[in-house]
N, C-alpha and C positions, 0 to 999 in steps of 0.2 A: 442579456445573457445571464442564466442563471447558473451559480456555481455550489454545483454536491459534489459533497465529500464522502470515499464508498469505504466503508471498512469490518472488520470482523475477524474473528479468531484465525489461524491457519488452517486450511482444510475447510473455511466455510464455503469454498464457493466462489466467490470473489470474481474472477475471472470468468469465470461463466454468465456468471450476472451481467459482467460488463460486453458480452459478447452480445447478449441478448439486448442491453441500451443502445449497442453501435444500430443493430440493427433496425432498432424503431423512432430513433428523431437522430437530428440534427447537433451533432454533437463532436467536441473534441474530448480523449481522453487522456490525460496524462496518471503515468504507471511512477510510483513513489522512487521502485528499484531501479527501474531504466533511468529516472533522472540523476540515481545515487550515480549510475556509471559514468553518465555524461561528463558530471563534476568533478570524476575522480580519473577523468582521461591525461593523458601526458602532455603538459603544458597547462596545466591549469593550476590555478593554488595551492586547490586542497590535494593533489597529485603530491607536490612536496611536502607538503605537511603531512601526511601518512606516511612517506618513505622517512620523514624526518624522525616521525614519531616510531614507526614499528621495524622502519631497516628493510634495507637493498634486498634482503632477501624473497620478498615480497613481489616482487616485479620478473615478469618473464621476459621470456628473451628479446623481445620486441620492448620493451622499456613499459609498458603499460604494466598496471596493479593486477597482479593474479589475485582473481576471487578467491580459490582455494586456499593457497598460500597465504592472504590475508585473514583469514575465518581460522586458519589453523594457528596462526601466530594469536589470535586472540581468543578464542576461546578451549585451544587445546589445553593450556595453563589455568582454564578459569578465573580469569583475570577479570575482574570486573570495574578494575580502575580502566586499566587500561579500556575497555569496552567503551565507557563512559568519555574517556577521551576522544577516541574514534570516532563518535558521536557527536562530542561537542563540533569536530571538525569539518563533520558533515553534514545534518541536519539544516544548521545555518546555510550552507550553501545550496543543498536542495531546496529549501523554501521561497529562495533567492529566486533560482532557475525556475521554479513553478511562479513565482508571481509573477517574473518575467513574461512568461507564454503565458498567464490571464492577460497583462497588458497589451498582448499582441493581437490577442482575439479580439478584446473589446473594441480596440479601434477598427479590427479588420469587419467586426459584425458580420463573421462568417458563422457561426453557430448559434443556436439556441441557448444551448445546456455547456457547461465544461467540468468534467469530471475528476476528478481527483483521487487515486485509489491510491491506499498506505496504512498498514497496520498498527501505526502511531500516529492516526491522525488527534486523538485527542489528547496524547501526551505531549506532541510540539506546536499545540494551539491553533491548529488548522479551525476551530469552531472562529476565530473572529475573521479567517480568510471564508468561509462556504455561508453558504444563506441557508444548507441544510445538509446534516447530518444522516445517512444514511447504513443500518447496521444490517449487514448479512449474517442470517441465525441459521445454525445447526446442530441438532443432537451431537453431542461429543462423541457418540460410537460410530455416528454416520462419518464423521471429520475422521477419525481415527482410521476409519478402515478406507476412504480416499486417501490417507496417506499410504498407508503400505501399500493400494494397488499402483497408486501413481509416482509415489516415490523411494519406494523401498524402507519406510522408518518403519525400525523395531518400536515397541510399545516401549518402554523405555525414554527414548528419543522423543516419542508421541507426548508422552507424560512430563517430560521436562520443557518441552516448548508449549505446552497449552498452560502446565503452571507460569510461567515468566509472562504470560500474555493477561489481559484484564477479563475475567472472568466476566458471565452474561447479565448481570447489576449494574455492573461498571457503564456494558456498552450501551444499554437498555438506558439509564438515566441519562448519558451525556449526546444519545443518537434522536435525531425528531422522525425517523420512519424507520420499521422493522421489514424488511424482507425474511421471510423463511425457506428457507432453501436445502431442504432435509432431502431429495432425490426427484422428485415429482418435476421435472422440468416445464409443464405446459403451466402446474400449478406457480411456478415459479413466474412464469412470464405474464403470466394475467395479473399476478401481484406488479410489476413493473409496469405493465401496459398502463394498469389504471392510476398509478403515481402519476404517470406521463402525461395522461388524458388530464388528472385533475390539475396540475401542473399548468398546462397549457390553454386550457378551456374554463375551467375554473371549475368547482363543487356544485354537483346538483343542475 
């Protein structure tokens, strides 16, 4: 089983790409955010550890961590300690949970491939977990204008989360394969088809 890690700016794409890998091998994916929820469900560690750290207020009426409410408690203040906290608290047990489900595959030898999508996979050292690094590129105007169709951010918004993220140096030296993924979606899928093929079959 071989393990890549998918990652890229906001807006690059990401999710698509990964729709188009379900669709052509053998593969499981795990989503970085969906494992954050998992670990941050009620009864779990890091569940108290964030009520301990940000307060009651945080939690909805079913006792589970409102998203909202917690994004608002920490970055409405611009709080970047605290941010960093949250993180420290978290992080570690997503990685946890993700090594977990490699472990279960490998014995299970139900898939090929296992995927890993997270837009800090290089900052929390996911390169000594994946045998390969893979970076989703896209012009910044093409990313920009995905987000206001698909999410409502004003430019503004736009410009403060693509500065906080690692710029296309960053991802280009620490990534082993570029996807481009700028609107062309057949273009896009031949680029993954033939990862796949050489991948599987080998070069040439």
């Amino acid at each position: 089983m071989k393990i890549i890690g998918i990652t890229g700016g906001v807006g690059a794409g990401k999710s698509t790409v990964l729709d188009i890998i379900r669709n052509n091998c053998s593969c499981f994916v795990i989503i970085a955010d969906k494992a954050a929820h998992e670990v941050e469900k009620k009864g779990q560690k890091c569940h108290e550890e964030l009520v301990e750290l940000l307060g009651g207020d945080i939690l909805g009426a079913d006792g589970e961590i409102d998203k909202k409410a917690m994004a608002a408690r920490i970055f409405d203040k611009g709080n970047r300690k605290l941010l960093r906290q949250v993180n420290e608290i978290v992080h570690p047990r997503v990685k946890e949970y993700i090594l977990n489900l490699i472990e279960e595959h490998r014995k299970m030898g139900d898939v090929d491939w296992l995927f890993i999508e997270a837009a800090l996979l290089i900052e929390d050292g996911y390169k000594e977990i994946c045998d390969e690094l893979w970076y989703i590129y896209a012009d910044e105007e093409i990313r920009a204008s995905r987000l206001k169709a698909s999410r409502g951010y004003s430019d503004e918004k736009i410009r403060d989360i693509m500065k906080s993220q690692n710029d296309d140096a960053v991802f280009r030296a620490n990534c082993d394969y570029v996807i481009e993924n700028n609107g062309d979606l057949e273009t896009t899928r031949k680029q993954i088809i033939e990862k796949i093929s050489e991948d599987r079959y080998g070069r040439g």
